[in-house]
RODO-2510 file (C-alpha; in nm, 4 decimals, decimal comma):
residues 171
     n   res          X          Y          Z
     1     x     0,0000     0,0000     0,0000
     2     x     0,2816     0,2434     0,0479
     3     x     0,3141     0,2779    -0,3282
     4     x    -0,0197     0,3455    -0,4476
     5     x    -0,0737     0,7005    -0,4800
     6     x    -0,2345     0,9387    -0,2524
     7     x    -0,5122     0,9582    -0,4204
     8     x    -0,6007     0,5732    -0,3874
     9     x    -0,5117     0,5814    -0,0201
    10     x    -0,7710     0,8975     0,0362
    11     x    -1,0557     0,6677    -0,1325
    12     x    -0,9135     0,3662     0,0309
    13     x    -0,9595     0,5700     0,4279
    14     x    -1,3000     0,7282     0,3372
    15     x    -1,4574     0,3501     0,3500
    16     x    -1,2623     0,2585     0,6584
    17     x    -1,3632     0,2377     1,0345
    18     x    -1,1673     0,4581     1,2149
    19     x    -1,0093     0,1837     1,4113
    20     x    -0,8618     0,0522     1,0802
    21     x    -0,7675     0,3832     0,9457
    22     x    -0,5563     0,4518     1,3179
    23     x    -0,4307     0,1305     1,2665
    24     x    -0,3221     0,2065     0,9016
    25     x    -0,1937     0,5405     1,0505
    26     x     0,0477     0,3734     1,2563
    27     x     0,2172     0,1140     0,9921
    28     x     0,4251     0,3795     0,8267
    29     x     0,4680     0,7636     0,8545
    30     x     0,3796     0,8181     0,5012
    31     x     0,0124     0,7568     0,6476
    32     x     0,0111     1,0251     0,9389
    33     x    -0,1817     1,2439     0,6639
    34     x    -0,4388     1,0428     0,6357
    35     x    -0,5982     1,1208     1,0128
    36     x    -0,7177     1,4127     0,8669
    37     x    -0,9968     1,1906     0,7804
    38     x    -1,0424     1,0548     1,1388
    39     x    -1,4314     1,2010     1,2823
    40     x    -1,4282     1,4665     1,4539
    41     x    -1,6710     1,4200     1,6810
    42     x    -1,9403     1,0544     1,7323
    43     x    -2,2630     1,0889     1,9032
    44     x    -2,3147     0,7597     2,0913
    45     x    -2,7424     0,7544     2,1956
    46     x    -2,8420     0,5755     2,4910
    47     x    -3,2273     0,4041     2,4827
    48     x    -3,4640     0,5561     2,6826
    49     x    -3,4867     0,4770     3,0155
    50     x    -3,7551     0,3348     3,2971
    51     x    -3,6538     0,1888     3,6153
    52     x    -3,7598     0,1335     3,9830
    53     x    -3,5055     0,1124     4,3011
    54     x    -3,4642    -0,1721     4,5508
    55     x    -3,6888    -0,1575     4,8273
    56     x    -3,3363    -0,0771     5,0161
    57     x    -3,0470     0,1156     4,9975
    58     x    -2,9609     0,4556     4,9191
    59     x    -2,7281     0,4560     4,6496
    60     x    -2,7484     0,1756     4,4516
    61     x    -2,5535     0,2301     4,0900
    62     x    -2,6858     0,0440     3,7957
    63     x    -2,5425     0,0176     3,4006
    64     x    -2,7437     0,2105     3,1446
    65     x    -2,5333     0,1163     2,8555
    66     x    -2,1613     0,0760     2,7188
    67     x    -1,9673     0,3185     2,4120
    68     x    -1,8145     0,1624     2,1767
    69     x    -1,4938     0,0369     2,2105
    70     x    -1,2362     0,3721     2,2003
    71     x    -1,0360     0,4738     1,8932
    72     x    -0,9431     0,8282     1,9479
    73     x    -0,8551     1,0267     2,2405
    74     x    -1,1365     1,2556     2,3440
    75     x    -1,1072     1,6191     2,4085
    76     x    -1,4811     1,6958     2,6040
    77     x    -1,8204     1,4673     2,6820
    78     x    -2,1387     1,6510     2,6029
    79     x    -2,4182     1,4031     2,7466
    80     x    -2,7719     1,5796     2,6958
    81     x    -3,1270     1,4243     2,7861
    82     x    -3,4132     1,4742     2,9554
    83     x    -3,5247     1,2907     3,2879
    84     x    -3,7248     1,3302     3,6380
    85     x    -3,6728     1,1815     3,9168
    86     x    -4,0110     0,9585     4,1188
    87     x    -4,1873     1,3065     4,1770
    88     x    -4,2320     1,3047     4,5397
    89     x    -4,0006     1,2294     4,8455
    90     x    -3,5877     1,2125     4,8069
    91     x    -3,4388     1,3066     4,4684
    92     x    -3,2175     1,0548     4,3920
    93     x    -3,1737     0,9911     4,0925
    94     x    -2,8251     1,0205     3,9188
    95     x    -2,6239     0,9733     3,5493
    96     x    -2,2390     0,9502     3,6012
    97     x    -1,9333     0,7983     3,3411
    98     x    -1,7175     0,5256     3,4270
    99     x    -1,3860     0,4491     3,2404
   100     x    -1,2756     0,1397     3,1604
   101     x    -0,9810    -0,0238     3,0600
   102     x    -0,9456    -0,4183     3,0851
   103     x    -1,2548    -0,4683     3,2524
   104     x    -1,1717    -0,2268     3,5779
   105     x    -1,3253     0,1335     3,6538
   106     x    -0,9774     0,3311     3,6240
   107     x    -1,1663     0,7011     3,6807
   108     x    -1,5648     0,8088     3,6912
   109     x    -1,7285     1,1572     3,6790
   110     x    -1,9923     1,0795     3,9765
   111     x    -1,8280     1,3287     4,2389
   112     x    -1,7425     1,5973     4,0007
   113     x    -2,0895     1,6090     3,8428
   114     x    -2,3502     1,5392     4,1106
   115     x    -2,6091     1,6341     3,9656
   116     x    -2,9736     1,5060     4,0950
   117     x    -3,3018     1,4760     3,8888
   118     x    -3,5303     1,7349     3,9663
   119     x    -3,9521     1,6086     4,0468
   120     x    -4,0512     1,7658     3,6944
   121     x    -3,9168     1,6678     3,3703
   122     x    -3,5989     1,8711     3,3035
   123     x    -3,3815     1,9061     3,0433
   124     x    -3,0020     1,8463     3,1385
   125     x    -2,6702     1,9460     2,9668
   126     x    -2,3719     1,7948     3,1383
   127     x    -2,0244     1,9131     3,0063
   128     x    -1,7110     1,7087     3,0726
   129     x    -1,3415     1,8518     2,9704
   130     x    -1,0418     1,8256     3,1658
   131     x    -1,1416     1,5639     3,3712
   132     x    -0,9514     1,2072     3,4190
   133     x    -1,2846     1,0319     3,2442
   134     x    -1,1769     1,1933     2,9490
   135     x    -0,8386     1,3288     2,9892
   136     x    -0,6720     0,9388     3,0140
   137     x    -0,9226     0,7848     2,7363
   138     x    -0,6984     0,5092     2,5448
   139     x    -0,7296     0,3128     2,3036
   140     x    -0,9258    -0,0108     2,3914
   141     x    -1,0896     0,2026     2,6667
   142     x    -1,4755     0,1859     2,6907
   143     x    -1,6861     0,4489     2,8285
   144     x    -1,9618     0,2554     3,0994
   145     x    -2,2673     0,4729     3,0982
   146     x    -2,4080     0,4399     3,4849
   147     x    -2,7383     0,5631     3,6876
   148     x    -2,8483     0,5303     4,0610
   149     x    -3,2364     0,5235     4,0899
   150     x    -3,2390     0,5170     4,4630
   151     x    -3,3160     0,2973     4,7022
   152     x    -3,5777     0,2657     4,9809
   153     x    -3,8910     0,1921     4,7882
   154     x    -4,1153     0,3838     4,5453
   155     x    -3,8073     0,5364     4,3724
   156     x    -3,8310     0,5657     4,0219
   157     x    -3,5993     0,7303     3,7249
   158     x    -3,7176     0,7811     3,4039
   159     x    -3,4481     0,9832     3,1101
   160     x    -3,5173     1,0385     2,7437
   161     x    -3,3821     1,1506     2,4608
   162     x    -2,9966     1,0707     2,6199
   163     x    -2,6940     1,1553     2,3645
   164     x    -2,3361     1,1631     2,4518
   165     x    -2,1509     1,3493     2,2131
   166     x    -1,7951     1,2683     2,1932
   167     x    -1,5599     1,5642     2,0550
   168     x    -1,2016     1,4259     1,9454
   169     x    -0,8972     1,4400     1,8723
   170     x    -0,6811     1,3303     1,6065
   171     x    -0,4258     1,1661     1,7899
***
């Protein structure tokens, strides 16, 4: 491949996975121009959500859902949705990031970003940039999407509309 002109190699990368284009990337430095064509950004969407807490506990985290498995290093995490809490009682309802690398939790974003659901239907814009979720994002890494309901009986979280939109970098 490192004789076919640039030209070939530009239609070759449009109609790869960016996985396989870093990986090309890295063969030879005659390829370094092609992460130009890496994404900028990837919006990963998370289903919409219904769930009820244990009859104990107070915080009791949960999964919502899993990224796919990291290519690029990440400059910020923009996760927006909507979501409300049971409506009555203790707020305690919660959405927090946990990164992973070989199956074990190497930083989350719960402390930094404590944000509870409000009784009404709100929407929510949660920001994350220099912050060790991001900041030490390999590749291999996976980005474990978490929630606490609440515990104690009758608590209830409900989120819509979730999107986390990934904003990278080119390595």
């Amino acid at each position: 491949m490192e004789y076919l002109p640039d030209t070939a190699l530009i239609i070759i990368v449009k109609n790869l996975p960016p996985g396989d284009l870093i990986n090309l990337c890295t063969t030879n430095n005659r390829f370094n121009f092609l992460r130009f064509y890496l994404p900028d950004s990837i919006d990963i969407p998370g289903e919409n959500l219904e769930r009820r807490g244990p009859r104990d506990g107070h915080f009791e985290p949960e999964h919502y859902f899993d990224s796919p498995v990291m290519n690029q290093k990440v400059r910020s995490i923009t996760m927006t949705f909507e979501w409300v809490d049971q409506g009555y009682g203790n707020r305690k309802g919660q959405v927090w990031i946990d990164l992973v690398r070989s199956g074990e939790v190497i930083e989350n974003s719960l402390h930094d970003f404590p944000n509870l659901a409000d009784h009404q239907m709100k929407s929510e814009e949660i920001k994350i940039s220099n912050h060790p979720v991001v900041d030490r994002i390999r590749k291999g890494d996976i980005l474990k999407f978490m929630v606490n309901v609440g515990g104690g009986g009758g608590h209830s979280l409900f989120i819509k509309d979730f999107n986390a939109k990934l904003e990278l970098l080119k390595w």
